[in-house]
TINU-852527 format. One line per field, with one value per residue: residue number from 1; residue in one letter; x, y, z of N, C-alpha, C in turn. Coordinates in nm, 4 decimals, always signed. Example, Ala and Ser with C-alpha at 12.3 -4.5 7.8 and 13.67 -1.06 7.14 Angstrom:
2
i: (1/2)
aa: (A/S)
n_east: (+1.3190/+1.2850)
n_north: (-0.5690/-0.2250)
n_up: (+0.7800/+0.7080)
ca_east: (+1.2300/+1.3670)
ca_north: (-0.4500/-0.1060)
ca_up: (+0.7800/+0.7140)
c_east: (+1.3200/+1.2900)
c_north: (-0.3300/+0.0030)
c_up: (+0.7800/+0.7870)
***
This chain:
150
i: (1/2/3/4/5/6/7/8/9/10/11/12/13/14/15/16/17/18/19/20/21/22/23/24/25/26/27/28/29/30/31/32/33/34/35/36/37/38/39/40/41/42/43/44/45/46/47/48/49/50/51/52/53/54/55/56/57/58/59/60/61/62/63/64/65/66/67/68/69/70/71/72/73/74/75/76/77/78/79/80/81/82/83/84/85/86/87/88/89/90/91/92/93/94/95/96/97/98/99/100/101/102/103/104/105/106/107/108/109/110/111/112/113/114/115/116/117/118/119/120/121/122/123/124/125/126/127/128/129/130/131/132/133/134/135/136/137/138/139/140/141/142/143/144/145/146/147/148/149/150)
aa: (X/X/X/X/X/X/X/X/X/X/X/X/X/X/X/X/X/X/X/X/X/X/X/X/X/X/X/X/X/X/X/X/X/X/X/X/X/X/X/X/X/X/X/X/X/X/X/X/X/X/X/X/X/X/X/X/X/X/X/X/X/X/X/X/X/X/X/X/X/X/X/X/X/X/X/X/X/X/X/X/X/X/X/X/X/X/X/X/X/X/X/X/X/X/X/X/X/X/X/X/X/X/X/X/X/X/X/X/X/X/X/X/X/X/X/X/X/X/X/X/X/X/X/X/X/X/X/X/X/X/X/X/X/X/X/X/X/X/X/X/X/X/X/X/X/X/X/X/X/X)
n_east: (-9.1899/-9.4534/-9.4569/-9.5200/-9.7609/-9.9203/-9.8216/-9.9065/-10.1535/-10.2588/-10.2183/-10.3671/-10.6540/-10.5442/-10.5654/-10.8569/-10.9732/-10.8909/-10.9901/-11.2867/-11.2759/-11.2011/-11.3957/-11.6439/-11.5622/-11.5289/-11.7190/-11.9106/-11.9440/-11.8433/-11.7582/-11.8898/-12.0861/-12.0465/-12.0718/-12.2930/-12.5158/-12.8361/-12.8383/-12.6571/-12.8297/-12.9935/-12.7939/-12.8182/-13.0685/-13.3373/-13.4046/-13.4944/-13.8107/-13.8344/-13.6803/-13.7904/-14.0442/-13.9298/-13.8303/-14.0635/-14.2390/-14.2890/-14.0700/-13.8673/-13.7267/-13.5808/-13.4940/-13.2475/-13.1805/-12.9974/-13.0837/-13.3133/-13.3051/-13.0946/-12.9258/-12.8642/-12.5955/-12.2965/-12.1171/-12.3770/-12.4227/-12.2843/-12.2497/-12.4847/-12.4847/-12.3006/-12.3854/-12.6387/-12.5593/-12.4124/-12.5900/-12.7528/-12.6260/-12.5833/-12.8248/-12.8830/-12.7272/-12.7884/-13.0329/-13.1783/-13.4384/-13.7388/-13.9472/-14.1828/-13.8807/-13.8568/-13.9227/-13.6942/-13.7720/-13.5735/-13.4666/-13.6995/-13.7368/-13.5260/-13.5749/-13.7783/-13.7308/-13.5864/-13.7263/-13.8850/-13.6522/-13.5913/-13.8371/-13.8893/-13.9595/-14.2060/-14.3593/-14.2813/-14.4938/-14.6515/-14.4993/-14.4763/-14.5039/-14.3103/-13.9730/-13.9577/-14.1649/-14.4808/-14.5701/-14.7239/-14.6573/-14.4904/-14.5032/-14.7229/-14.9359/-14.8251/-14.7672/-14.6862/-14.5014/-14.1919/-14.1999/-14.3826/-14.7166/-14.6526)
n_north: (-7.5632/-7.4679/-7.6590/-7.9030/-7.8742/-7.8498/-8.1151/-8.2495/-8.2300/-8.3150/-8.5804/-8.6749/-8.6246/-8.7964/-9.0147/-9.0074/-9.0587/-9.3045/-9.4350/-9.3936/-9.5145/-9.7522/-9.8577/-9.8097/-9.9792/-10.1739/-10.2907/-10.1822/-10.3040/-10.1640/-10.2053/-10.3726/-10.2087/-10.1366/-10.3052/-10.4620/-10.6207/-10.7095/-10.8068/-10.6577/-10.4261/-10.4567/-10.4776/-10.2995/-10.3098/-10.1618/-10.1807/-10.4842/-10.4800/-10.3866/-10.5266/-10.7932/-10.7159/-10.6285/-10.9122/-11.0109/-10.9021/-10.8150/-10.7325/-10.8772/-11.0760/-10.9003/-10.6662/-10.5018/-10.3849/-10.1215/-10.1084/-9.9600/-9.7531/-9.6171/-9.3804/-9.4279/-9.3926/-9.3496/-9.1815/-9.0329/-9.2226/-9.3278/-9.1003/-9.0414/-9.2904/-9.2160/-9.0328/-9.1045/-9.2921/-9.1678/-9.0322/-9.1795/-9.3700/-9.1269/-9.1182/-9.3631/-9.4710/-9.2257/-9.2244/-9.0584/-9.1056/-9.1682/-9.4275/-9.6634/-9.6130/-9.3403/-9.2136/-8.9611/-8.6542/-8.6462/-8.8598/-8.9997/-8.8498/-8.9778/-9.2489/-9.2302/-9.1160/-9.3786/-9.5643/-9.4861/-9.4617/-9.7617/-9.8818/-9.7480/-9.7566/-9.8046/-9.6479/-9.3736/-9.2467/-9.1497/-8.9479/-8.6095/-8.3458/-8.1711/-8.0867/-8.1570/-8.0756/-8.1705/-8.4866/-8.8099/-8.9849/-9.2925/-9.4817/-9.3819/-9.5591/-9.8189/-9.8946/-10.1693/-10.2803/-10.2893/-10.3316/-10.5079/-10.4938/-10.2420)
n_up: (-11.7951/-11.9589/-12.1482/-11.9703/-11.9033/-12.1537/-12.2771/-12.0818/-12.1061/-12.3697/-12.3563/-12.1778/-12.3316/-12.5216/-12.4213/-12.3325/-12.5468/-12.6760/-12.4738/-12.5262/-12.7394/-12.7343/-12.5548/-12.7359/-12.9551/-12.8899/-12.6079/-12.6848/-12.9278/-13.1805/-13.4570/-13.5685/-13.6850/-13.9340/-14.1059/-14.3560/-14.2047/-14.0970/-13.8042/-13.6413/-13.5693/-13.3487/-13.1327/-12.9573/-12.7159/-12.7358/-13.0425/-13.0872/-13.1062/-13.3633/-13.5028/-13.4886/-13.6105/-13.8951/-13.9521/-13.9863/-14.1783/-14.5530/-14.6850/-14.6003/-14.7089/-14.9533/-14.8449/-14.6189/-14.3340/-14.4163/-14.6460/-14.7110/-14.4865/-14.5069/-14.7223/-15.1043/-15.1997/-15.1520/-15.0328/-14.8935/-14.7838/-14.5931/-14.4344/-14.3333/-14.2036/-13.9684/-13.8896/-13.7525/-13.6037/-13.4254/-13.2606/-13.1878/-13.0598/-12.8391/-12.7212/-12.6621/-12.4812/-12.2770/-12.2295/-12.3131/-12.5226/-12.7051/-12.6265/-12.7462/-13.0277/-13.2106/-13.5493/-13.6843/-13.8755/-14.0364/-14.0808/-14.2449/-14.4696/-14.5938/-14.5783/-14.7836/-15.0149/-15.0570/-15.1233/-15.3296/-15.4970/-15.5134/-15.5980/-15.9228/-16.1314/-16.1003/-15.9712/-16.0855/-16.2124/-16.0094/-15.9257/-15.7965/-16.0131/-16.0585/-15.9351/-15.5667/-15.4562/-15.2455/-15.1791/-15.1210/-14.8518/-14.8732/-14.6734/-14.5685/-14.6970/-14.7009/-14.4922/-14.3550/-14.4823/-14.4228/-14.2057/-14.0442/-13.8832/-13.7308)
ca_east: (-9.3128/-9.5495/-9.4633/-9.5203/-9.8976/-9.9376/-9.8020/-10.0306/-10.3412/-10.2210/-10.2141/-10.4888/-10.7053/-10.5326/-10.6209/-10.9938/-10.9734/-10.8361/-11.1151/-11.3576/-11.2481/-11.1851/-11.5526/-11.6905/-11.5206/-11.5333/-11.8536/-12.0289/-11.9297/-11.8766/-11.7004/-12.0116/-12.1923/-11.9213/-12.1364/-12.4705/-12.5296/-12.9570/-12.7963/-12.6228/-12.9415/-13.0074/-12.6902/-12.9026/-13.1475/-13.4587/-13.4433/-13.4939/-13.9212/-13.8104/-13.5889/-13.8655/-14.1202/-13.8667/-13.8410/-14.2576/-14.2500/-14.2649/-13.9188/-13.7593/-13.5870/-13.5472/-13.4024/-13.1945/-13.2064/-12.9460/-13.1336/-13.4449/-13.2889/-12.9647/-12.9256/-12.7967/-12.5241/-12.1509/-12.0824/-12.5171/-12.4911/-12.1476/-12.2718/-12.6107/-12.4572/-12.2388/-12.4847/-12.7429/-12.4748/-12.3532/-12.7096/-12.8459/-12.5524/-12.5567/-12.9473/-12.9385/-12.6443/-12.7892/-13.1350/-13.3009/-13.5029/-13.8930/-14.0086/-14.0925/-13.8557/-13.9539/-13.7959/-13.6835/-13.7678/-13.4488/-13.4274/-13.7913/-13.7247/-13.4143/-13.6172/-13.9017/-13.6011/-13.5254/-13.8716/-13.8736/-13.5382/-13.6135/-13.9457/-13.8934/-14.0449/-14.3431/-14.4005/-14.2581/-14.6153/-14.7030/-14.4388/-14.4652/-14.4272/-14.2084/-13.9170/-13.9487/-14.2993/-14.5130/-14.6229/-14.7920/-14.5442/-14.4943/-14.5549/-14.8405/-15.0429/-14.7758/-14.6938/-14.6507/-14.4126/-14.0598/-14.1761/-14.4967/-14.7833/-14.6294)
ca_north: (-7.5771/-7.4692/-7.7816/-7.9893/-7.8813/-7.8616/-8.2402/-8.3697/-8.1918/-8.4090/-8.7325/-8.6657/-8.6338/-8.9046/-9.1510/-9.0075/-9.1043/-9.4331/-9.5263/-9.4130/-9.5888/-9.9163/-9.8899/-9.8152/-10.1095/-10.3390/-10.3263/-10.1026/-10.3740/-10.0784/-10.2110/-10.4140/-10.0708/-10.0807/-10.3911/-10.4758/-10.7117/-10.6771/-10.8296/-10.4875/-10.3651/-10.5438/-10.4549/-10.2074/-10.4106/-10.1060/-10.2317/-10.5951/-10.5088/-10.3567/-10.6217/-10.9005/-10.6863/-10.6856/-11.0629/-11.0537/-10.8162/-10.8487/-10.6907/-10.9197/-11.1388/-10.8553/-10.5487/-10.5284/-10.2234/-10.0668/-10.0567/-9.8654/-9.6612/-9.5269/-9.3274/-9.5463/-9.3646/-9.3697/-9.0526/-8.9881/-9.3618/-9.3138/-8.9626/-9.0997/-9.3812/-9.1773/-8.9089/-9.1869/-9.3612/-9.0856/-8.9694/-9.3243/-9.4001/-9.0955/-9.1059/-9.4893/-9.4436/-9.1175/-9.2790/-8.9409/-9.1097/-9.2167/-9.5499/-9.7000/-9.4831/-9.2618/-9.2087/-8.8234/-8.6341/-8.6398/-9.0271/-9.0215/-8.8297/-9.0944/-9.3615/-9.1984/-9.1300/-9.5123/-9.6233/-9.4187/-9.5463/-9.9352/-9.8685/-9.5928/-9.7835/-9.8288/-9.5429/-9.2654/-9.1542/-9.1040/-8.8092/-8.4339/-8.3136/-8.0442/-8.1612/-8.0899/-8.0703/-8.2732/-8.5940/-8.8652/-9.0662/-9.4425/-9.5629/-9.3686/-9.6269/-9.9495/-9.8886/-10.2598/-10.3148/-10.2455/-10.3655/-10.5604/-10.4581/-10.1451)
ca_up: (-11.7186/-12.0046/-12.2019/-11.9516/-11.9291/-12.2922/-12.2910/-12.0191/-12.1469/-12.4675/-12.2961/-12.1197/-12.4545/-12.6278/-12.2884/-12.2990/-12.6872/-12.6478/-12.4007/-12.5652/-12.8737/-12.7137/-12.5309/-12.8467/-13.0387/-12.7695/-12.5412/-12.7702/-13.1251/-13.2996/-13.5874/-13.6385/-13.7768/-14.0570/-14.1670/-14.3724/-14.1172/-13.9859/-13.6474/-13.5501/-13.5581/-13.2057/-13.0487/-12.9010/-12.6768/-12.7934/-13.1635/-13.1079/-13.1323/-13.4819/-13.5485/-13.5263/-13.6998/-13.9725/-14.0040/-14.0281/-14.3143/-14.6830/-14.7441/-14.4990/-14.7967/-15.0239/-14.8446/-14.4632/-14.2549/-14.4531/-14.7350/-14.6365/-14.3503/-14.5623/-14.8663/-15.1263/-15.2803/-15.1312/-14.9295/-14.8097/-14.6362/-14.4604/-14.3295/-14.2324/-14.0541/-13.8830/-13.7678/-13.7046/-13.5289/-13.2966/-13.2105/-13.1314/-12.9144/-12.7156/-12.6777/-12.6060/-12.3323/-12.1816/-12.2110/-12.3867/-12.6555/-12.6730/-12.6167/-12.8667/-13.0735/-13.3708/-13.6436/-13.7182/-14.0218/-14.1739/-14.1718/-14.2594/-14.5969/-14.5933/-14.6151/-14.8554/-15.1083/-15.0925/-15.1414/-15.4515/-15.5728/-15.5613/-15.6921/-15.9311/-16.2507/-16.0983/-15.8714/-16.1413/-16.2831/-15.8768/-15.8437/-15.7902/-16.1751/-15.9944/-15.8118/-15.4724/-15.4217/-15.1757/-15.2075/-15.0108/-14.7853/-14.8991/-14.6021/-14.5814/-14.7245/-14.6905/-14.2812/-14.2789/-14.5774/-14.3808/-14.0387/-14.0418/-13.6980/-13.6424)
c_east: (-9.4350/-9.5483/-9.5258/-9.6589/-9.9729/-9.9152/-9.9156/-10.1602/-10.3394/-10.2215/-10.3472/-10.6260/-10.6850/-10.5812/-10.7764/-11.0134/-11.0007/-10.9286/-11.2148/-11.3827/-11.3066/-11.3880/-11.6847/-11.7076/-11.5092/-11.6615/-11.9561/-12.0381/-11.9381/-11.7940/-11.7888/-12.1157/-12.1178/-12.0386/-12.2588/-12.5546/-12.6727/-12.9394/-12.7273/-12.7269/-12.9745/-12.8694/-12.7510/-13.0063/-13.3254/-13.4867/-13.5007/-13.6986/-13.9116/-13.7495/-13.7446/-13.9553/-14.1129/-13.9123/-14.0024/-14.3061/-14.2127/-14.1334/-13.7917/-13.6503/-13.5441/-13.4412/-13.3650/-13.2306/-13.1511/-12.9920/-13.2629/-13.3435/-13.1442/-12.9576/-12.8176/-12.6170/-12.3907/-12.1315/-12.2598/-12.5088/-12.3721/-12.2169/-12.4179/-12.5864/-12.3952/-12.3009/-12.5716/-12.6818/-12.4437/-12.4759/-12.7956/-12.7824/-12.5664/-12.7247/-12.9718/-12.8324/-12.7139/-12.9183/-13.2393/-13.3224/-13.6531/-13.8742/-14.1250/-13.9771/-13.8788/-13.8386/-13.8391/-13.7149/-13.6332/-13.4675/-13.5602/-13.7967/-13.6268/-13.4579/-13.7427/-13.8289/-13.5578/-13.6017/-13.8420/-13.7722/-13.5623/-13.7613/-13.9899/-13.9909/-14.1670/-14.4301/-14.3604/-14.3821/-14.6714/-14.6373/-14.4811/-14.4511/-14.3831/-14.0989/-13.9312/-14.0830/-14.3380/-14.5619/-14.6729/-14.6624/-14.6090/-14.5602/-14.6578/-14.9747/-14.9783/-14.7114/-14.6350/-14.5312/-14.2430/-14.0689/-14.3753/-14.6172/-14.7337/-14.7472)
c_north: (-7.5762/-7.5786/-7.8682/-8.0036/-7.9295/-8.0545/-8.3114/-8.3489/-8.2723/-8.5301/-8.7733/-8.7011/-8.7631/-9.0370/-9.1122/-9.0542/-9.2024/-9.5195/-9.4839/-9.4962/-9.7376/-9.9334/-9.9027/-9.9333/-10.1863/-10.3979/-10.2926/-10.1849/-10.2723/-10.1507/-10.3091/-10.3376/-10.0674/-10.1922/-10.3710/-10.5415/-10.6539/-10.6837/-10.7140/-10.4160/-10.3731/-10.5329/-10.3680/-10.2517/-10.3267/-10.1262/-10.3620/-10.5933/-10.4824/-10.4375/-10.7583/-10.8757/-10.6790/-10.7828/-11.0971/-11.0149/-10.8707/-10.7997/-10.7819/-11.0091/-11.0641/-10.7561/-10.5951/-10.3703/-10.1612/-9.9980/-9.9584/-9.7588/-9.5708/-9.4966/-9.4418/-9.4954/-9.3616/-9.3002/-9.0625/-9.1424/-9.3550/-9.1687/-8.9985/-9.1628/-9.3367/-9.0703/-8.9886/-9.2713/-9.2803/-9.0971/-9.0693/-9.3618/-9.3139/-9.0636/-9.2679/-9.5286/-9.3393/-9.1562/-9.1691/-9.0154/-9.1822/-9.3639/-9.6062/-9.6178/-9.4583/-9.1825/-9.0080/-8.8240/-8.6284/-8.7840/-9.0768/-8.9697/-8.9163/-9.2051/-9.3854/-9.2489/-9.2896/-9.5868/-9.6065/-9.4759/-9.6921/-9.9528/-9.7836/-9.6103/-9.8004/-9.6804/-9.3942/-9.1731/-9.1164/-8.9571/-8.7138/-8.4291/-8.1997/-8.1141/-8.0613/-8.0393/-8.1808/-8.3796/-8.7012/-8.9874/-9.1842/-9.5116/-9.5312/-9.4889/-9.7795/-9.9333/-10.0023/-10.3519/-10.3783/-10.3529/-10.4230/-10.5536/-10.3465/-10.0355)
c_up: (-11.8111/-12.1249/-12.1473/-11.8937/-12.0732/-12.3176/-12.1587/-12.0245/-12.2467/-12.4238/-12.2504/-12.2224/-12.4887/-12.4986/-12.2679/-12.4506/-12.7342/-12.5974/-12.4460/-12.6704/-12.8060/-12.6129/-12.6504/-12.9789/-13.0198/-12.7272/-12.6506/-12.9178/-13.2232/-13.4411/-13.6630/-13.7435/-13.9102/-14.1774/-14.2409/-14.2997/-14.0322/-13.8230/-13.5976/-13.5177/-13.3671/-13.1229/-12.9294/-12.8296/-12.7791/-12.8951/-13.1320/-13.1626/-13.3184/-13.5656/-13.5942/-13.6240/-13.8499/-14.0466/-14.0473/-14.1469/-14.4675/-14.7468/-14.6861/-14.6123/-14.9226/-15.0248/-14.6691/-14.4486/-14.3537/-14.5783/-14.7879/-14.5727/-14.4232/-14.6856/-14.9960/-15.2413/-15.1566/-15.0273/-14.8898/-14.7167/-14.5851/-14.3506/-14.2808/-14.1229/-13.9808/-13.7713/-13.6888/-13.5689/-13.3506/-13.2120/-13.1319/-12.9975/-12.8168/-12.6859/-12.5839/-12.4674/-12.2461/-12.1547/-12.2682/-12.5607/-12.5956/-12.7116/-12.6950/-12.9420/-13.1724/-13.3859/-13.6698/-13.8817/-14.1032/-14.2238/-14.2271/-14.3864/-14.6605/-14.6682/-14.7533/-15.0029/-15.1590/-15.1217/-15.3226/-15.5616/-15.6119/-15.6272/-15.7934/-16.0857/-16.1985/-16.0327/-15.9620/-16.1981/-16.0994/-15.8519/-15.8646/-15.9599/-16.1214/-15.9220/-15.6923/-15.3786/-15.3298/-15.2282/-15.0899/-14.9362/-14.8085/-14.8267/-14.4968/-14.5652/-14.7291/-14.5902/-14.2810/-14.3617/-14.5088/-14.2121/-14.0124/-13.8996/-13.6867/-13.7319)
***
């Protein structure tokens, strides 16, 4: 008898698993996020104003989302995209996020970090001579670099 709970609480799981998977990898194109691909971006109907602003911008033939918005080293852009990932989906299914939406401070030091990196010969006499100290946010003073009007 106590197997045969233990086995359909197990089924049960692996069939709420399953469908979430296949909603995820189906309706949801998740295996599109695996990509560099700017068009995943827009899977999401609330990006598409971010998406065009994009294409208006001076980075549009240099860098994609991925390259701004994710750390650029191996393990920090898998665990970004995956937190970024979760958090987007269950805000943009449950509908709890702001209109336009705004970007959190984590992915906002995310993206500072990546500024810094692709510009680091030019921008290196600008830093903190401490690490860790403040400094003036990039897009501070180039808002329209990444996403042009906003």
């Amino acid at each position: 008898m106590r197997f045969g709970k233990v086995a359909m609480t197990f089924f049960v799981c692996l069939g709420l698993l399953a469908g979430v998977g296949t909603f995820t990898f189906g309706y949801g194109k998740g295996a599109s996020y695996l990509s560099n691909n700017p068009e995943t971006c827009i899977n999401c109907h609330v990006m598409q104003d971010h998406m065009d602003s994009w294409q208006q911008s001076s980075h549009h033939h240099v860098a994609v989302c991925n390259d701004c918005h994710l750390p650029h080293d191996f393990v920090g852009k898998w665990v970004t995209k995956a937190d970024n990932g979760f958090f987007h989906s269950l805000a943009f299914t449950m509908g709890g996020y702001k209109d336009p939406i705004q970007i959190k401070p984590r992915n906002k030091r995310v993206t500072q970090s990546t500024c810094i990196s692709c510009h680091k010969d030019f921008v290196h006499p600008l830093l903190p001579a401490t690490a860790g100290h403040d400094m003036l946010s990039c897009v501070h003073c180039h808002a329209d670099v990444g996403h042009a009007g906003r």
